[in-house]
ZADO-1210 file (C-alpha; in nm, 4 decimals, padded with zeros to 6 digits):
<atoms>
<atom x="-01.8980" y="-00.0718" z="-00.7051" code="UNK" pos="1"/>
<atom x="-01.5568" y="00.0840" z="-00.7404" code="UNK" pos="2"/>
<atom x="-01.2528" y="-00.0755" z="-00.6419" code="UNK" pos="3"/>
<atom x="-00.8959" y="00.0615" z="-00.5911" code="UNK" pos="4"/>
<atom x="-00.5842" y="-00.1089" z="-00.7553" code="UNK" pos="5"/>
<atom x="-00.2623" y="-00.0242" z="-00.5590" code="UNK" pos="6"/>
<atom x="00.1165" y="-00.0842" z="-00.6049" code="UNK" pos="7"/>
<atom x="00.4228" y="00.0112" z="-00.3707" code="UNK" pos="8"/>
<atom x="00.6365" y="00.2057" z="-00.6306" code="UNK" pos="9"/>
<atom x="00.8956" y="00.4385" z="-00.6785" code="UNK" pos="10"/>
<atom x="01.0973" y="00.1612" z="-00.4887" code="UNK" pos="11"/>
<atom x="01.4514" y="00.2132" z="-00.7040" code="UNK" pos="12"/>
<atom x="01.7545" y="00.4526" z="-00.5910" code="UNK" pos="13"/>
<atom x="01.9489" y="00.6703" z="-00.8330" code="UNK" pos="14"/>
<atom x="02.0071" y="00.4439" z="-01.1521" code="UNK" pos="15"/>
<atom x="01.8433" y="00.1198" z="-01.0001" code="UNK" pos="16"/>
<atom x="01.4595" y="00.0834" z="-01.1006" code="UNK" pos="17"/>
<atom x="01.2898" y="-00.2111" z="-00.9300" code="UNK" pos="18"/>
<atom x="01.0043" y="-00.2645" z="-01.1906" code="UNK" pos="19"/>
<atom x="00.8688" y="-00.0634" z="-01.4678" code="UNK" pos="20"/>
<atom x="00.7004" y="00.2158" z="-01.2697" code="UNK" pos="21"/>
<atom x="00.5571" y="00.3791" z="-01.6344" code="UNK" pos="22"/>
<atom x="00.3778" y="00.0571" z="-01.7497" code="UNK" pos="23"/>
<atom x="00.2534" y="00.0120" z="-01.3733" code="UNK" pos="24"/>
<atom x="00.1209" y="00.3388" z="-01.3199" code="UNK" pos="25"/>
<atom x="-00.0711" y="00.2948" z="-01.6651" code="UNK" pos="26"/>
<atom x="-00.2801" y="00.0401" z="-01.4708" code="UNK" pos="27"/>
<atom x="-00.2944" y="00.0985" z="-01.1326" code="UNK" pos="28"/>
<atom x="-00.5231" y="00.3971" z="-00.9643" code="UNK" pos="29"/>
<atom x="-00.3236" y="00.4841" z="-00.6201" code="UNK" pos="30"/>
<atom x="00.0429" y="00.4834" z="-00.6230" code="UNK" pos="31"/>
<atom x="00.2235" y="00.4051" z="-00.2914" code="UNK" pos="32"/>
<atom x="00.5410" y="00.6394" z="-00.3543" code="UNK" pos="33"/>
<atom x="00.8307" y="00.5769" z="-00.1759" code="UNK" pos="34"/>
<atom x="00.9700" y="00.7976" z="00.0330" code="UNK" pos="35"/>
<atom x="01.3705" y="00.8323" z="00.0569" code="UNK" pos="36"/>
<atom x="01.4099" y="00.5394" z="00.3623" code="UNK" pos="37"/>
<atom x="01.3696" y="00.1970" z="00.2774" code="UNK" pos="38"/>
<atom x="01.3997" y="00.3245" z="-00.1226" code="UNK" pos="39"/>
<atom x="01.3638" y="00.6277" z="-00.3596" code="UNK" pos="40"/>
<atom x="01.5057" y="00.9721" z="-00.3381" code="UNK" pos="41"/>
<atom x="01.4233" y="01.3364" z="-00.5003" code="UNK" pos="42"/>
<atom x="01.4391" y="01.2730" z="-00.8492" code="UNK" pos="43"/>
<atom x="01.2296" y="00.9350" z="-00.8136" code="UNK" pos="44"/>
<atom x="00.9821" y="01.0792" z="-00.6137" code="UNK" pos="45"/>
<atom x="00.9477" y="01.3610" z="-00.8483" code="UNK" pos="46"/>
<atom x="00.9182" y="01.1557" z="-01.1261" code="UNK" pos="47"/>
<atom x="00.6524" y="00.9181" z="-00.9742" code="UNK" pos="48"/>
<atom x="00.4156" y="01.2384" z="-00.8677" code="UNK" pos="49"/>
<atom x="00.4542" y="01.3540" z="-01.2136" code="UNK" pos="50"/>
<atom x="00.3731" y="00.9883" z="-01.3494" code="UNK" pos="51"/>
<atom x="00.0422" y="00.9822" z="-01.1372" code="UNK" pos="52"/>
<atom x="-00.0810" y="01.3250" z="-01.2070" code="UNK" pos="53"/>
<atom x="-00.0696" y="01.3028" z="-01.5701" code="UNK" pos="54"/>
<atom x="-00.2462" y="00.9829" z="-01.5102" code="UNK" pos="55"/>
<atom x="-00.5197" y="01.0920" z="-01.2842" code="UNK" pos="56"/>
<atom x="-00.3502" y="00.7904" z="-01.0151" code="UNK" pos="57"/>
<atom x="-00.4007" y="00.8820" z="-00.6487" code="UNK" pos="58"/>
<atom x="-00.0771" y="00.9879" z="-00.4893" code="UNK" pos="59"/>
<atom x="00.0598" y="00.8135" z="-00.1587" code="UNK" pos="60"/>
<atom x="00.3732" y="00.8369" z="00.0973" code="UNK" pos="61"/>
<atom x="00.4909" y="00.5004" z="00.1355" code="UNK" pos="62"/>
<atom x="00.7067" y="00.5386" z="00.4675" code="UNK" pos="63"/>
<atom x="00.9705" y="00.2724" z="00.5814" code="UNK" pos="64"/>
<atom x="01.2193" y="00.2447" z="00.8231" code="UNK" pos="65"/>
<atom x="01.5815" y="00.3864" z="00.6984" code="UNK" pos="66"/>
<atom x="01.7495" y="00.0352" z="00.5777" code="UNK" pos="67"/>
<atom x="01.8100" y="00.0259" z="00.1967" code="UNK" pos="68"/>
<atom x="02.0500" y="-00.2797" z="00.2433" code="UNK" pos="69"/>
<atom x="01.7707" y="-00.4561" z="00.3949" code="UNK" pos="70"/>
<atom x="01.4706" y="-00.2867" z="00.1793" code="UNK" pos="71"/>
<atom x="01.2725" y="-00.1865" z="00.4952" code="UNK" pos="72"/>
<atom x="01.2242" y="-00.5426" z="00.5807" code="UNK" pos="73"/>
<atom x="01.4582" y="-00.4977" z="00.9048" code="UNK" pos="74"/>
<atom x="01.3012" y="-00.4349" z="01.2298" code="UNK" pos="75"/>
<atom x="01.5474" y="-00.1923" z="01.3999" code="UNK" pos="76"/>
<atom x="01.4687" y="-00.0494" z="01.7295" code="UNK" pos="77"/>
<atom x="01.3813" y="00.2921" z="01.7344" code="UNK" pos="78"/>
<atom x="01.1567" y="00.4286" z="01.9809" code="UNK" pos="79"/>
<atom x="00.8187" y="00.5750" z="01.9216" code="UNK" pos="80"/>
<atom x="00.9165" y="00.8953" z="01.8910" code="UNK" pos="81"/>
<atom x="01.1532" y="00.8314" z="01.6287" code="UNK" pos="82"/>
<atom x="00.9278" y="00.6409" z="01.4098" code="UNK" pos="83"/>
<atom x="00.6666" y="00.9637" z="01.4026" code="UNK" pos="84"/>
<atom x="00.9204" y="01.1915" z="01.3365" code="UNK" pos="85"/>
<atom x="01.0575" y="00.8908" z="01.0436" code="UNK" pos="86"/>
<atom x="00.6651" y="00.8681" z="00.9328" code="UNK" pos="87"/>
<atom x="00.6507" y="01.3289" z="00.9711" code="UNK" pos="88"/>
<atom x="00.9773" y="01.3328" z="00.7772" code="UNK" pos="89"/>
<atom x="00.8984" y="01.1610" z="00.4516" code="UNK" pos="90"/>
<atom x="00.5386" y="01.2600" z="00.4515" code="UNK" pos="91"/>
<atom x="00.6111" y="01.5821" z="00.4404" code="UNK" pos="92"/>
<atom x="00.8800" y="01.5002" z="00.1972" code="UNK" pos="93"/>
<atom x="00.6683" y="01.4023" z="-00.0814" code="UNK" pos="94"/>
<atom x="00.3663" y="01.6030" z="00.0261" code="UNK" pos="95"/>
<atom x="00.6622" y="01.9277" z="-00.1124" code="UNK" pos="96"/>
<atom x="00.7311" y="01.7485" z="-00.3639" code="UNK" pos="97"/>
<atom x="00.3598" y="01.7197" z="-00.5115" code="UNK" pos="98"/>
<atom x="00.2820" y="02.0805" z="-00.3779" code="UNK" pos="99"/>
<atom x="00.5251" y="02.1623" z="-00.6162" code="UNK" pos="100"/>
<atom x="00.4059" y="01.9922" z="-00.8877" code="UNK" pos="101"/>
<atom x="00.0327" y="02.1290" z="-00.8637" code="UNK" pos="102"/>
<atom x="-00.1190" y="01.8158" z="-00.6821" code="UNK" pos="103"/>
<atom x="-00.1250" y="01.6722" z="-00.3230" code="UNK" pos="104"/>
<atom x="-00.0764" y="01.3738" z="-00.1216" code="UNK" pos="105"/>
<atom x="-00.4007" y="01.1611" z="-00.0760" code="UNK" pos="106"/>
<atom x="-00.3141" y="00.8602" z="00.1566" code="UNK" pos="107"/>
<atom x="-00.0441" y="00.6990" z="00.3404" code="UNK" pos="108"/>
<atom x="00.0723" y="00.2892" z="00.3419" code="UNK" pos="109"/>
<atom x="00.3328" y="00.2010" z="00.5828" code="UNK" pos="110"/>
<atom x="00.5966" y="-00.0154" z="00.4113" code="UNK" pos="111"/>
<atom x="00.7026" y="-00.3677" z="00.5664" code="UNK" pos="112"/>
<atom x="00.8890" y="-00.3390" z="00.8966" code="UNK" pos="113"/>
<atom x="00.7602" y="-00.0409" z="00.9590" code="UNK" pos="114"/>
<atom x="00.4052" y="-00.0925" z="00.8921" code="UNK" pos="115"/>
<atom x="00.4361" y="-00.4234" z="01.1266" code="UNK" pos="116"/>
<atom x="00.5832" y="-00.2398" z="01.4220" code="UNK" pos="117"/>
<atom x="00.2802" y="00.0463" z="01.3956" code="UNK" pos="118"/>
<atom x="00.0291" y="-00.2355" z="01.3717" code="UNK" pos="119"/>
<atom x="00.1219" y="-00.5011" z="01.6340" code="UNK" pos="120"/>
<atom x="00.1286" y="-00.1840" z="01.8992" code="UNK" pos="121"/>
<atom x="-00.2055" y="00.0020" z="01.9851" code="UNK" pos="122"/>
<atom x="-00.0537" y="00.2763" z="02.1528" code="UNK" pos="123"/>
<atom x="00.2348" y="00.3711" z="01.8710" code="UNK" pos="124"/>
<atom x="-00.0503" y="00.3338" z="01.6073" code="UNK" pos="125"/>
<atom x="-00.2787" y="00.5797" z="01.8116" code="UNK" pos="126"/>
<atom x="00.0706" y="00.8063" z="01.8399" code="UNK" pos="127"/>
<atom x="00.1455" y="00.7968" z="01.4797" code="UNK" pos="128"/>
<atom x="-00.2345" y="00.8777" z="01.3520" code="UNK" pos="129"/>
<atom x="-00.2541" y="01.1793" z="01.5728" code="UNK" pos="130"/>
<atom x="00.1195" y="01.3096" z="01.4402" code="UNK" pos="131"/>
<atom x="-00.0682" y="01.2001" z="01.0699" code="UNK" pos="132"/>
<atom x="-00.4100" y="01.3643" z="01.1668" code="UNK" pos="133"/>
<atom x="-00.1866" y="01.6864" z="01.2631" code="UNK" pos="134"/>
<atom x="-00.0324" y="01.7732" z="00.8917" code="UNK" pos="135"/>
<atom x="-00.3698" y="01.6812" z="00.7139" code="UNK" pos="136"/>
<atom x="-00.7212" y="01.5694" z="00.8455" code="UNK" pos="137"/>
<atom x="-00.7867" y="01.4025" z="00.4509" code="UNK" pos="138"/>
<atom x="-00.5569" y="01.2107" z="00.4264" code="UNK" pos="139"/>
<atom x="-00.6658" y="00.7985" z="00.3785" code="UNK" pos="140"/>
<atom x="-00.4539" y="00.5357" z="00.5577" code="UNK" pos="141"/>
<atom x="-00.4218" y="00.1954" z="00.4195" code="UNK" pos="142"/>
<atom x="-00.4446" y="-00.0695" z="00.6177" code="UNK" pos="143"/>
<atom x="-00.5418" y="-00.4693" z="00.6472" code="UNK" pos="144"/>
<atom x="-00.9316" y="-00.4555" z="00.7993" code="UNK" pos="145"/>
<atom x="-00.9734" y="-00.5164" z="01.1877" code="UNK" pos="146"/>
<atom x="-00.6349" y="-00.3884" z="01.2979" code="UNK" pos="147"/>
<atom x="-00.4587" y="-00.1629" z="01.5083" code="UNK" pos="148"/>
<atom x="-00.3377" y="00.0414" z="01.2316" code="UNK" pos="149"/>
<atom x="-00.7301" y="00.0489" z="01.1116" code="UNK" pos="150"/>
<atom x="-00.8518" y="00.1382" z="01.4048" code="UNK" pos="151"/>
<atom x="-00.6266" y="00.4381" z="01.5428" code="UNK" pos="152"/>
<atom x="-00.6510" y="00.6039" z="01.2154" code="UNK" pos="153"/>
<atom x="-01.0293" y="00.5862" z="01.2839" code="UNK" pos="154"/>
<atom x="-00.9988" y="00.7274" z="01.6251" code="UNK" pos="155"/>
<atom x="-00.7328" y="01.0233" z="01.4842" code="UNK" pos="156"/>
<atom x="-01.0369" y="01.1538" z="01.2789" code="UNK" pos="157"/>
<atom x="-00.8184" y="00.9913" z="00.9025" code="UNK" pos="158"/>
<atom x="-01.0087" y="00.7821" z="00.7181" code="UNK" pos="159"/>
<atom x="-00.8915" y="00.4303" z="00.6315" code="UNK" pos="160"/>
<atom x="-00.9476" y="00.1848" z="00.3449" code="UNK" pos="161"/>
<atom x="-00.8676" y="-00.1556" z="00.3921" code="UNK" pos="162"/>
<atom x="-00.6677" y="-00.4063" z="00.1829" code="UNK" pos="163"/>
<atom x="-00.6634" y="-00.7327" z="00.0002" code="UNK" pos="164"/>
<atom x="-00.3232" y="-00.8294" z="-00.1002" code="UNK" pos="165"/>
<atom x="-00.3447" y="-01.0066" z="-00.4203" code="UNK" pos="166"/>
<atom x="-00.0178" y="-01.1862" z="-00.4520" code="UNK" pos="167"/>
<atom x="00.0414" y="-01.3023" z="-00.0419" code="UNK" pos="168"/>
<atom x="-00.0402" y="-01.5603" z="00.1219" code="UNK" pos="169"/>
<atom x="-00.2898" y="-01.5261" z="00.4800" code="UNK" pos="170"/>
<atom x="-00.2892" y="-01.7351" z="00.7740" code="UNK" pos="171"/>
<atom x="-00.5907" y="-01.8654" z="00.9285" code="UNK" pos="172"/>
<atom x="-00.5906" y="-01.5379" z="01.1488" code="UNK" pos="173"/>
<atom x="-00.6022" y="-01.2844" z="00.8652" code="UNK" pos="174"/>
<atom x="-00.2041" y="-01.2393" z="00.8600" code="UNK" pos="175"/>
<atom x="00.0757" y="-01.2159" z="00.6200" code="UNK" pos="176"/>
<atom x="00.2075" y="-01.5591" z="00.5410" code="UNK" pos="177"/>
<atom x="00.6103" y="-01.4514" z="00.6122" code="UNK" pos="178"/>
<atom x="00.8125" y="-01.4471" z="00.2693" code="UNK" pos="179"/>
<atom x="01.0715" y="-01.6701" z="00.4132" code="UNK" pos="180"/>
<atom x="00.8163" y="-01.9561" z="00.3751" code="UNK" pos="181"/>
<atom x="00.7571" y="-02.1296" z="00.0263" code="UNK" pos="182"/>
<atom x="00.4453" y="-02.0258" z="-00.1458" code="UNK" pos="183"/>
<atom x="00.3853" y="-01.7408" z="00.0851" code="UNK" pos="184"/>
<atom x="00.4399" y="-01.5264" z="-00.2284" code="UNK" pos="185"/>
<atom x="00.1448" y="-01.6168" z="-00.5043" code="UNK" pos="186"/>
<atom x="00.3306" y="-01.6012" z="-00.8822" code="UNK" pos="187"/>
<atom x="00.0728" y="-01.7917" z="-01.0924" code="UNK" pos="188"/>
<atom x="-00.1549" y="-01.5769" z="-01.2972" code="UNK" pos="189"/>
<atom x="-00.4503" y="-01.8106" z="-01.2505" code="UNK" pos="190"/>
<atom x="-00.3991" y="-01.8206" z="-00.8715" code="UNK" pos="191"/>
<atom x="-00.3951" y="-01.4723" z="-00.8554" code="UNK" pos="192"/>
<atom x="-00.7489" y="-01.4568" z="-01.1217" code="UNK" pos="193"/>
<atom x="-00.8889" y="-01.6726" z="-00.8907" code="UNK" pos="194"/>
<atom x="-00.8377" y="-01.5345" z="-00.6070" code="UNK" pos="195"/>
<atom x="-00.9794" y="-01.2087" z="-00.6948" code="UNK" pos="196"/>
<atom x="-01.2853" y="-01.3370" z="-00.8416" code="UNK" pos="197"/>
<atom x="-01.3740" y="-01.4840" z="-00.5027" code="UNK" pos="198"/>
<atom x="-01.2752" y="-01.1798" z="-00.3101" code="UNK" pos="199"/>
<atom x="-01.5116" y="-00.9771" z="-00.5240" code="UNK" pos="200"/>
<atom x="-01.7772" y="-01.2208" z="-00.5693" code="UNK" pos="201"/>
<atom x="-01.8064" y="-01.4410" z="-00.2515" code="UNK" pos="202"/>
<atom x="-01.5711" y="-01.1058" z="00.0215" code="UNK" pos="203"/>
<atom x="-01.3169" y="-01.4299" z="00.1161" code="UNK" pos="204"/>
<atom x="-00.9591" y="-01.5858" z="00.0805" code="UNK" pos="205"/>
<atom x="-00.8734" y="-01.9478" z="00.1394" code="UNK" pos="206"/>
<atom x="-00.5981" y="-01.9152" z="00.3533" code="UNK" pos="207"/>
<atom x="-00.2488" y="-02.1122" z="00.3300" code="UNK" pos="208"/>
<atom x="-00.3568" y="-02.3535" z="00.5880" code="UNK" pos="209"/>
<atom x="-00.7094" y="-02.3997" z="00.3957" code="UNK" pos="210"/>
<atom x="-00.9566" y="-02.2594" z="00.6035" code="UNK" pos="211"/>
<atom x="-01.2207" y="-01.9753" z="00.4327" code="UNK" pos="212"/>
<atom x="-01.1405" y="-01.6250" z="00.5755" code="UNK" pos="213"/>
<atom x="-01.3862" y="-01.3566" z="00.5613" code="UNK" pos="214"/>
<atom x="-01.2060" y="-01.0134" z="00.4333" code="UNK" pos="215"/>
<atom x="-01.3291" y="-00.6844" z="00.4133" code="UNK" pos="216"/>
<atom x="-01.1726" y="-00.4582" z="00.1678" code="UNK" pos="217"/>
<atom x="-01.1861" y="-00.2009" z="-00.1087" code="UNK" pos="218"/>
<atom x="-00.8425" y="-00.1773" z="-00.2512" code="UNK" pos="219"/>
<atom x="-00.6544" y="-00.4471" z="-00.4180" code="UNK" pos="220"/>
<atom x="-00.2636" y="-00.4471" z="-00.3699" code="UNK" pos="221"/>
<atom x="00.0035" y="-00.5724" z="-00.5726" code="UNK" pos="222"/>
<atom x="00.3445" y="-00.5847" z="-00.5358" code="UNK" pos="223"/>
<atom x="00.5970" y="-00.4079" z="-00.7413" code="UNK" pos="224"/>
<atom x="00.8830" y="-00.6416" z="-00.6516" code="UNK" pos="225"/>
<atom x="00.6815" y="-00.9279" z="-00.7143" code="UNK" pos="226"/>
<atom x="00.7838" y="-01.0680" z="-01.0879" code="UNK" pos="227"/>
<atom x="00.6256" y="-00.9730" z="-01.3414" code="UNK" pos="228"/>
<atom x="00.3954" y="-00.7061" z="-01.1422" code="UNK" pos="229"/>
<atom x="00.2765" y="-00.5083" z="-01.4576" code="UNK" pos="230"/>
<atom x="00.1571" y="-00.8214" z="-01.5787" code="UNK" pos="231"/>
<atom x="00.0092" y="-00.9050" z="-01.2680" code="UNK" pos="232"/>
<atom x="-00.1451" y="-00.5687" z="-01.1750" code="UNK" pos="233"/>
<atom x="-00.3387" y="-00.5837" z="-01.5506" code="UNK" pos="234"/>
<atom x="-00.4841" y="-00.9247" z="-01.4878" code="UNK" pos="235"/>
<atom x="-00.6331" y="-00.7920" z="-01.1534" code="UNK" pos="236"/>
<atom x="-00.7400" y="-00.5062" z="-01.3031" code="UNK" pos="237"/>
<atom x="-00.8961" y="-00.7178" z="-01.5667" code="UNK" pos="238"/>
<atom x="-01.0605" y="-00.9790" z="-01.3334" code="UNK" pos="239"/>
<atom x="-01.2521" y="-00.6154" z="-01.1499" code="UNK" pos="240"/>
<atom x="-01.3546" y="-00.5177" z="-01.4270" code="UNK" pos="241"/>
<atom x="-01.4925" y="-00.8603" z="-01.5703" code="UNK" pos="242"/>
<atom x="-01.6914" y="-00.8705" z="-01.2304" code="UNK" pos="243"/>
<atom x="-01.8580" y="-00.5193" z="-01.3124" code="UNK" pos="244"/>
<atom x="-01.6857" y="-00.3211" z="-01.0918" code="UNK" pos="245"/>
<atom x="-01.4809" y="00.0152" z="-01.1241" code="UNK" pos="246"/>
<atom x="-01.1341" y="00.0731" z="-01.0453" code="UNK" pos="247"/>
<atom x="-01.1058" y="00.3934" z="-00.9190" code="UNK" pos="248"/>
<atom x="-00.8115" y="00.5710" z="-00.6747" code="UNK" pos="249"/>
<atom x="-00.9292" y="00.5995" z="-00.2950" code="UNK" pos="250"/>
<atom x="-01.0278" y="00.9072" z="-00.2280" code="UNK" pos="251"/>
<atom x="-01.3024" y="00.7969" z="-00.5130" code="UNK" pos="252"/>
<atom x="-01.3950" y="00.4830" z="-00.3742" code="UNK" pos="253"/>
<atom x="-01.4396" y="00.6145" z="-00.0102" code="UNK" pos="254"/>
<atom x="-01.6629" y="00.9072" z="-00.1499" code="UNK" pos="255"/>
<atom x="-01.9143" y="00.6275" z="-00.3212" code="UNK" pos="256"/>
</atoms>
């Protein structure tokens, strides 16, 4: 079986870096790239295309609302028009970018605030997919399984693979644990181990409020801003690999 490995990256602006984006992409196989919004800008962006191709990591737009001082974790009230054209805008921003560089853009993962407001509405989901579905048919939308995000990009004709986030916490209903709440972030390596051996072995999570949660995914993400992510990103890496499987970028898992 063949498993993806993903990480939000590219996340820095000018001089700032938030993690080591070199030693990630060494272990990782898609790359969420952000976009120029919530972080990132041309020379980043370039940079992290670059990184991935030599690397043979699958490329991705990582879209966010346009709020560095928050990082993209601000829900601000733009209407649904204006988050397609936010979503068109710095799609098609990297998508130049790796043109140029001899490669192409293989998915799309909405970032944070953004990514909530798409899911929680059916309609701007379906909206969104269909702008998506009208610059490129192949492209792969990440998503959490069972949601409206999931299931618009179905309907748009995009095809979606589903996540397990490595380092967060899920309620009892297959949701994010919010960061403002102790623990909702997972830092201990063995915690993390664990958790991935039973999501590849047994396909559950035990969720913050310890109930067993069936999930349904074929990518594992990790988060760059989460401390000491490289080191984190290995050991999952490690734990798929002890448990026989593959990591592999998207497009390469989807096409097993």
């Amino acid at each position: 079986m063949k498993i993806d490995v993903n990480s939000d990256m590219g996340e820095g602006f000018g001089v700032y870096q938030l993690c080591d984006d070199e030693a990630l992409m060494k272990v990782v196989s898609s790359a969420n790239i952000a976009c120029g919004f919530h972080a990132g800008d041309p020379a980043i962006m370039t940079r992290m295309v670059r990184l991935a191709k030599a690397r043979g990591v699958g490329i991705g737009a990582h879209p966010g609302l346009p709020d560095r001082q928050g990082f993209g974790r601000k829900e601000l009230p733009f209407s649904p028009d204006e988050i397609c054209q936010q979503v068109i805008y710095q799609l098609g921003a990297l998508s130049a970018i790796a043109r140029a560089e001899g490669t192409r853009v293989s998915h799309v993962s909405f970032h944070a605030a953004m990514g909530n407001i798409i899911n929680r509405d059916e309609s701007l989901a379906m909206q969104v997919m269909q702008a998506i579905a009208r610059l490129d048919t192949e492209l792969i939308i990440f998503s959490q399984s069972d949601t409206h995000t999931e299931r618009a990009a179905l309907a748009a004709g995009l095809k979606s693979l589903t996540l397990f986030l490595a380092d967060r916490a899920y309620d009892k209903h297959g949701q994010l644990v919010p960061r403002s709440i102790p623990g909702s972030v997972i830092k201990d390596d063995a915690a993390v181990r664990a958790r991935v051996r039973q999501f590849l072995q047994e396909g559950t999570v035990n969720t913050f409020d310890g109930t067993l949660l069936p999930l349904r995914a074929r990518s594992i993400l990790v988060h760059s801003d989460t401390p000491g992510s490289v080191e984190l990103a290995t050991l999952v890496r490690s734990e798929i690999e002890a448990n026989g499987a593959e990591v592999a970028p998207a497009a390469s898992v989807l096409a097993e």
